[in-house]
N, C-alpha and C positions, 0 to 999 in steps of 0.2 A: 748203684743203679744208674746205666747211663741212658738219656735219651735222646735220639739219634733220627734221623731222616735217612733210610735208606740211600746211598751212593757211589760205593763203592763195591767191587766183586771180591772182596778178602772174604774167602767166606769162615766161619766160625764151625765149630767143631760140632754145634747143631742147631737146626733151625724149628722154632717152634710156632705153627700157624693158629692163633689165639690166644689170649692174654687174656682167658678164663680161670678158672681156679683148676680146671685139668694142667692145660699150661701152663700156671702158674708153677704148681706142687713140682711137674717135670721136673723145669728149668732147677728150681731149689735141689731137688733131690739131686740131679746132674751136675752142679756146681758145687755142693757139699760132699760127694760121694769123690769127684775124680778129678774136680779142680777144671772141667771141661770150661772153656769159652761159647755165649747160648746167645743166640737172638731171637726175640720174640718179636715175629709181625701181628699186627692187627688191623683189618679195616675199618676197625672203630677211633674215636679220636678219644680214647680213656682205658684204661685195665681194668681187668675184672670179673668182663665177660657181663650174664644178664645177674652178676651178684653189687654190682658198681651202684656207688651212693653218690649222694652229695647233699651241700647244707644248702636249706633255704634260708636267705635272708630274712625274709620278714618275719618267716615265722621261728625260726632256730627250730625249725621238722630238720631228721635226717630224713631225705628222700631217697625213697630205693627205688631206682631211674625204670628198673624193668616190672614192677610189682613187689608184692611182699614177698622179704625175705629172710626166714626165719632157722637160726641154725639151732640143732638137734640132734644128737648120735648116741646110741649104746655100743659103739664103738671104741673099745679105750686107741687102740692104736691110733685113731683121728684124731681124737679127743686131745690126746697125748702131743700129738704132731700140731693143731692149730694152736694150741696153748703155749706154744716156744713164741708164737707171732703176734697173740693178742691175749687179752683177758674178756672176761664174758661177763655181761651184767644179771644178775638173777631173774629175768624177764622169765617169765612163765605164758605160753601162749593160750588165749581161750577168745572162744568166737561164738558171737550172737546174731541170731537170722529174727529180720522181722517178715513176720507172717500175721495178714489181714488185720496191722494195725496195733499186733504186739510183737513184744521183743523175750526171744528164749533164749537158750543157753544151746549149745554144741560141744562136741555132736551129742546124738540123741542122748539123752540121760532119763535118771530118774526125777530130775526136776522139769526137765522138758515133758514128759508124760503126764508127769501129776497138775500140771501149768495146762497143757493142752487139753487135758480130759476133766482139766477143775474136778481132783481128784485129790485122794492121799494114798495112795495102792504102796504096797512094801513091797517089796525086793519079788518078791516068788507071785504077790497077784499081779504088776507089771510082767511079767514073763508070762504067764497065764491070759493076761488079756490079748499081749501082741501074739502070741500062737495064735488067738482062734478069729485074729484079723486078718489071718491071710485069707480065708475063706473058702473056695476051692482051688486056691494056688498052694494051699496046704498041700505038701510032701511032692510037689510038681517037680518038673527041671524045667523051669520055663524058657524058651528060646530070645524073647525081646527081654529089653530093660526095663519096659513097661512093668509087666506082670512078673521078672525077677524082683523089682523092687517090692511089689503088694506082696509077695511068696518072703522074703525077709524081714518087712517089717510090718505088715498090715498097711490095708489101704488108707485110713485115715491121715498116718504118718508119714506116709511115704507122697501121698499126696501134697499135705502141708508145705513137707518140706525137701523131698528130694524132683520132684516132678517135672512142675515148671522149672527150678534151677536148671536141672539139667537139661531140660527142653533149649534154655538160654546158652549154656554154656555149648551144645554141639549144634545151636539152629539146626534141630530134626525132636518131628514129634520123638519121645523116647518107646514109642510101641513100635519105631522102627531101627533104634538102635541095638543094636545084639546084646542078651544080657551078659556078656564078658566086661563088660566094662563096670560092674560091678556086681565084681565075684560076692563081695559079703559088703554088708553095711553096719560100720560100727554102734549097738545099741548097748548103754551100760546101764545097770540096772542097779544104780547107787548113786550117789548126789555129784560125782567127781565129772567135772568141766574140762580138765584139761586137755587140751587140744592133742598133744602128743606125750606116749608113753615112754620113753627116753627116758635113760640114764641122769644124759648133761642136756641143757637147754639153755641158751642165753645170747644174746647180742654182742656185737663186737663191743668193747668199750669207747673205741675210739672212733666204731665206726668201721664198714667194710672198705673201703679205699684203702685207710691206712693201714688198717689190719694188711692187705694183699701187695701194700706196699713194701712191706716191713721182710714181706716174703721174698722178695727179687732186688733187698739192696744190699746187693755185691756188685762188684766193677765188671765182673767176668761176664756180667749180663746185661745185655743191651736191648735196648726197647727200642722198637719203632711203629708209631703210630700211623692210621691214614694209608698204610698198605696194602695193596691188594693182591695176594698169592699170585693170581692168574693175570696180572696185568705186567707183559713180558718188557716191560718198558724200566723194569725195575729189577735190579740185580737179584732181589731174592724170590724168583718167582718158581712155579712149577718145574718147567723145561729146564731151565738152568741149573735149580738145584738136582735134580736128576742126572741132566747131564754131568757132571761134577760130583756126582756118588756123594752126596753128604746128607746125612740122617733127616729123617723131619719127623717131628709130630704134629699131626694134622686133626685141628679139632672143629675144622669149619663142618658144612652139610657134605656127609658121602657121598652124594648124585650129584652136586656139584663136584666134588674132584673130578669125576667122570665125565664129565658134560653133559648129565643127564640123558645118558645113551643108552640106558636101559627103561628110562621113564624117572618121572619127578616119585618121592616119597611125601606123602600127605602131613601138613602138620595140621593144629589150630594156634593161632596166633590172638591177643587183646590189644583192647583198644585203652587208654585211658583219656579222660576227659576232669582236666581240674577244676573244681570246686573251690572259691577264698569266702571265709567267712569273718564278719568282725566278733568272734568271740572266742572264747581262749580253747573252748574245748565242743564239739560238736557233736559225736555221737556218745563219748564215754566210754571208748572202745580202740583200740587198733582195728576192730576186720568187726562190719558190719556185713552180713549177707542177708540179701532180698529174696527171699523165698518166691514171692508171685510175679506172675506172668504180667502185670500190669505196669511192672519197673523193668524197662529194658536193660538195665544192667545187672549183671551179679552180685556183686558185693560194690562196697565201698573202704575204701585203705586211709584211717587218721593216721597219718606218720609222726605227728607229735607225742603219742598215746603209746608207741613201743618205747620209748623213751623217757618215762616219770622220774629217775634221776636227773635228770638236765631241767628239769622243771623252770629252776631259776634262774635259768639262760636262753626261758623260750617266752615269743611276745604271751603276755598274757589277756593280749586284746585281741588276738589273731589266729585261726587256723587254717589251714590246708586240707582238702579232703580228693583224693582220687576215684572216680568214679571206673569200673573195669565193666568192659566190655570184650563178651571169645564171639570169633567167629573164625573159618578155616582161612588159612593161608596161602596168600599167592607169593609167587615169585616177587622175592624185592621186600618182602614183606621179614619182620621178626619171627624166628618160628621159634614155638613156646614149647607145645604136648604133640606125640609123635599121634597121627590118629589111629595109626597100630589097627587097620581092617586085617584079614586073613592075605588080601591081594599086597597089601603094604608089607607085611608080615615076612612074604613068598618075592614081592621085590628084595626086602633089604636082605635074604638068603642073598641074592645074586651077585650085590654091591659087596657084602661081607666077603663072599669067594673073590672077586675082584680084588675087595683091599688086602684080603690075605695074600696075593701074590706080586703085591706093587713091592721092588725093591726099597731097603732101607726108607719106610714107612709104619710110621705107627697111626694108628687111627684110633681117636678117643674121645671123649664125652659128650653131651648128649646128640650135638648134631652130625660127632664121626661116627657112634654108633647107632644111631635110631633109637635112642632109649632115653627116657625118663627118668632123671635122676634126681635125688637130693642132693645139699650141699655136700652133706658129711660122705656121699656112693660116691660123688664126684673126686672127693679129694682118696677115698678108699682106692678106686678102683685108677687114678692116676698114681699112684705107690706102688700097685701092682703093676701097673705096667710101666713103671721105671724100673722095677727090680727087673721080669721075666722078660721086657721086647727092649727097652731103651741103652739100659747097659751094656749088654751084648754087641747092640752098636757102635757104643763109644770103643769098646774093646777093640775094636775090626782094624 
């Protein structure tokens, strides 16, 4: 892997805009498949993309710089493909929300119901009582999120626990958010905590840096950090590599390739705010979420707490805690979750036809398509489109 300061016009045999795990996967697949020469810009000063770590000193947290990040796939072909570049640690994810002063388990379950209703209900009277919670939102199509959530899981609980969160997370009462945004709400009606129902589930071992390291070290692939596509002052920019017909994948925002000449696409973006504590462990937890309206923030991120093998490499006087804060995003801003309105929806139709007709351009992950991804869709659907759009490229 070479690392490189943009400065010369030689150009390489493809140029890739991001040094996320979409461009990451590319570049590998393009350099293993045809031996091609790759350059990865980025205007970040790190690779990664928002999956990019690093160690805290004082505490030995691995910090995941954009929020928690948690890998998961019932994909074997992924599965298959990350496991050439890292190993995984048997981390199992599960998440507890405090609500007015206690701590439950997530998502909903059957300990969360019998906890909240100071109850013992079995499998079929749990199912039994959340039916006839809904009350008249029983057998509805409710149009808000409001009254989609009371119609799914009864009002009690949806109160508790989805209400104010989400009220936090889109700053907008949720009796004005469309119920699309939460087509179904997961409730299991058995004592199982686990956050996600996957196959594989685990941590990098060494940590996401190296892990993404490990994927782009060959010589053929040169890195350049602190780059900026659009800033014509730099050999590898828009206009030039255009002009000069040489491939690119582009995985910055689509309305910015454009110049935003159709209109900007909506995202929401988080805030974090660090928390140091002198004790070794603080919530008990990786991912604490705040259910009430009274805690301006969502959750909180222990990053020492994904990590209990390293235990006795981390201060045991000391911990780190991330406080997370959504609110919508401006320009200049990180964009995190696409806000996918119907107007958003019918913008990125427009951008989409546009990038379908930009010569020798691929456009991909989450900010080239407007979409929402996991780790594991990210690195899926960067495979697919090195096999269907990128090779065909190189071929030309």
């Amino acid at each position: 892997m070479v690392w490189s300061v943009a400065g010369d016009a030689r150009y390489p045999d493809l140029v890739i805009v991001g040094a996320g795990l979409f461009g990451l996967t590319v570049a590998q697949q393009a350099v293993g498949h045809t031996g091609a020469c790759v350059r990865i810009i980025d205007i970040r000063d790190h690779i990664g993309g928002n999956a990019y770590s690093y160690m805290d000193k004082e505490t030995g947290a691995e910090i995941h710089k954009y929020g928690a990040h948690l890998f998961h796939t019932s994909n074997k072909r992924v599965w298959d493909y990350v496991n050439r570049f890292t190993s995984f640690t048997d981390y199992v994810h599960r998440v507890y929300a405090t609500h007015d002063g206690e701590v439950y388990p997530l998502p909903i379950n059957l300990g969360t119901i019998n906890q909240f209703f100071h109850a013992h209900y079995t499998p079929a009277e749990a199912q039994k009582l959340i039916a006839g919670q809904a009350g008249e939102l029983a057998g509805t199509d409710p149009a808000n999120l409001n009254d989609k959530g009371i119609q799914l899981i009864g009002r009690p609980l949806y109160e508790a626990f989805i209400k104010n969160y989400t009220g936090k997370q889109w700053q907008t009462d949720p009796a004005e958010l469309p119920a699309s945004i939460i087509k179904r709400l997961p409730v299991r009606f058995n004592y199982d905590n686990r956050y996600f129902k996957d196959t594989w589930e685990g941590l990098p071992a060494d940590g996401y840096t190296k892990w993404m390291e490990r994927m782009i070290d060959d010589p053929r692939i040169t890195v350049s950090l602190g780059v900026d596509f659009f800033d014509e002052s730099q050999p590898y920019n828009k206009e030039a590599l255009k002009a000069a017909g040489v491939p690119v994948v582009y995985t910055g925002p689509v309305d910015r390739y454009f110049g935003y000449e159709l209109g900007d696409l909506k995202w929401r973006t988080v805030d974090f705010k660090e928390v140091r504590y002198d004790e070794g462990d603080h919530f008990g937890c990786p991912v604490m979420n705040f259910s009430d309206a009274d805690v301006p923030y969502t959750r909180a991120i222990e990053f020492k707490n994904f990590n209990p093998e390293r235990r006795d490499a981390q201060n045991p006087d000391k911990t780190v805690v991330w406080e997370e804060y959504s609110r919508f995003a401006e320009r200049g801003d990180e964009p995190y979750y696409p806000v996918n309105t119907d107007a958003d929806k019918a913008l990125y139709v427009r951008y989409e036809a546009k990038a379908a007709a930009e010569p020798n351009t691929v456009f991909g992950g989450r900010l080239g398509t407007y979409k929402y991804y996991d780790m594991h869709q990210v690195i899926d659907t960067a495979l697919t489109a090195y096999e269907e759009q990128v090779a065909p490229l190189l071929k030309k």
